[in-house]
C-alpha positions as CSV (number, residue, x, y, z in Angstrom):
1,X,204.9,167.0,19.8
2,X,207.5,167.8,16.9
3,X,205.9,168.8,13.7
4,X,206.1,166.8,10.8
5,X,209.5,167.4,8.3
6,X,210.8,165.6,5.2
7,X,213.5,166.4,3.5
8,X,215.7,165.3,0.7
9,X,219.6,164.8,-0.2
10,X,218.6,166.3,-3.5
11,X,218.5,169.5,-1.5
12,X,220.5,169.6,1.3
13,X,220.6,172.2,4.0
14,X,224.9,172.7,2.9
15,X,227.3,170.9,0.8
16,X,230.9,170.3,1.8
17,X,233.5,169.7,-0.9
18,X,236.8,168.4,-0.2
19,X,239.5,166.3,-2.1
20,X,238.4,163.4,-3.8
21,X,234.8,163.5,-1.8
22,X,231.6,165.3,-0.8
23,X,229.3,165.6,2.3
24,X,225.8,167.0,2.1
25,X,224.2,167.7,5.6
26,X,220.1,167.7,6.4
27,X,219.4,169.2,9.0
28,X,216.2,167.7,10.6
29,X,214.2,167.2,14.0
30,X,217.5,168.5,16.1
31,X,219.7,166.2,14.2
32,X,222.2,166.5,11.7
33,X,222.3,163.7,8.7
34,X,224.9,163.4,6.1
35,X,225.4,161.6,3.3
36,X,229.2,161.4,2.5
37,X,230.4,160.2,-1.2
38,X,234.1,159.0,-1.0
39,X,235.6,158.5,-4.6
40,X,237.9,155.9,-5.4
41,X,241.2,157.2,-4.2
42,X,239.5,158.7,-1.2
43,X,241.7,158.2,2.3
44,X,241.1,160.4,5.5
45,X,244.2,160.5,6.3
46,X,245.4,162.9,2.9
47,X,241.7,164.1,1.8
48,X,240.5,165.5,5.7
49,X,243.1,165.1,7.5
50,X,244.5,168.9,6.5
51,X,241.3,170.6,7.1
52,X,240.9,169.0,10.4
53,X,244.1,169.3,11.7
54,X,244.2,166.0,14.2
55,X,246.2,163.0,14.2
56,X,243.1,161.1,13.3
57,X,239.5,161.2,12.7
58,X,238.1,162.6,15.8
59,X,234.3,162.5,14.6
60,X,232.5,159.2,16.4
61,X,230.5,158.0,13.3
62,X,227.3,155.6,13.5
63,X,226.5,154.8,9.9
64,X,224.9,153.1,7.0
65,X,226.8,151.5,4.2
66,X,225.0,152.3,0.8
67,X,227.9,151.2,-1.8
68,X,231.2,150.4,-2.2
69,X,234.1,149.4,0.2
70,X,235.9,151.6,2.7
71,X,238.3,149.9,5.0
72,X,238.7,151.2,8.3
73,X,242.0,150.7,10.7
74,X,241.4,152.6,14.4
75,X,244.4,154.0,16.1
76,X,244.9,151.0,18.3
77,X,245.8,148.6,14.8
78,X,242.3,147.0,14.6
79,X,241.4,147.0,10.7
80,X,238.5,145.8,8.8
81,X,236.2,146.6,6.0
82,X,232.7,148.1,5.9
83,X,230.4,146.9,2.8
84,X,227.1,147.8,1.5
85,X,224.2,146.9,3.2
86,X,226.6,147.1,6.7
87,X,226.0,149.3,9.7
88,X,228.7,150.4,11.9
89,X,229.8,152.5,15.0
90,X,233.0,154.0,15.2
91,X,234.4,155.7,18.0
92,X,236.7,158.7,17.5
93,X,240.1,157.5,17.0
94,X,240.7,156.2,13.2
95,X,241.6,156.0,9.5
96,X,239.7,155.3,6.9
97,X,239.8,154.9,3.3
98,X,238.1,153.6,-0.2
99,X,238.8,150.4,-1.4
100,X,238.4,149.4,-5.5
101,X,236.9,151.4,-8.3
102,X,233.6,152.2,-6.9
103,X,232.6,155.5,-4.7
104,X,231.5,154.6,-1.3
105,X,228.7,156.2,-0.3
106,X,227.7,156.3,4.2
107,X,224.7,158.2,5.3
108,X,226.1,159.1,9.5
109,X,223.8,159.7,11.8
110,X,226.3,160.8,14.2
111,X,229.3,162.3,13.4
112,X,229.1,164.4,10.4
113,X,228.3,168.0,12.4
114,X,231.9,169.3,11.7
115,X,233.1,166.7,9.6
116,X,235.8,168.7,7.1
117,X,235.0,171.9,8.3
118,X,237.7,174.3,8.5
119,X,237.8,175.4,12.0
């Protein structure tokens, strides 16, 4: 049996900064959980894009919506929006980007092990 952990955003285990967002990573039971905060402005496409070098966001996300709206269009044209309160699973293969004045805030499950990491 696993011991016992808890562990809090407040203090994550690293913090990565890139334009116009920030990801902070725990690190807990084998897993890896981050908590991203996209700022109004925020796309994939022209804030990650550079650092990870691919045509379009490789990492497979599974995720919970905690505020504001991000609009999400996957390589095949399929578009649609992701709200608070909203869970969703996205394979690798898309765009994404903030929509409106509010940050949106995702805590990923999945997908954020080398999310904007220079390679």
């Amino acid at each position: 049996m696993k011991k016992t952990e808890v562990k809090n955003f407040g203090q994550p285990d690293e913090v990565r900064e890139f334009p116009k967002g920030r990801l902070e990573l725990i690190r807990i039971g084998g897993a890896t959980v981050g908590r991203a905060t996209f700022e109004p402005g925020w796309r994939w496409a022209t804030s990650v894009q550079p650092i990870a070098k691919t045509k379009s966001c490789d990492a497979p996300h599974f995720q919970y919506h905690v505020s504001g709206l991000m609009r999400v269009r996957m390589d095949d044209g399929a578009e649609f929006d992701c709200k608070p309160g909203d869970v969703s699973l996205l394979p690798s293969g898309h765009d994404a980007w903030v929509v409106g004045d509010e940050a949106a805030v995702v805590v990923d499950f999945q997908g954020m092990i080398d999310y904007a990491k220079s390679m």
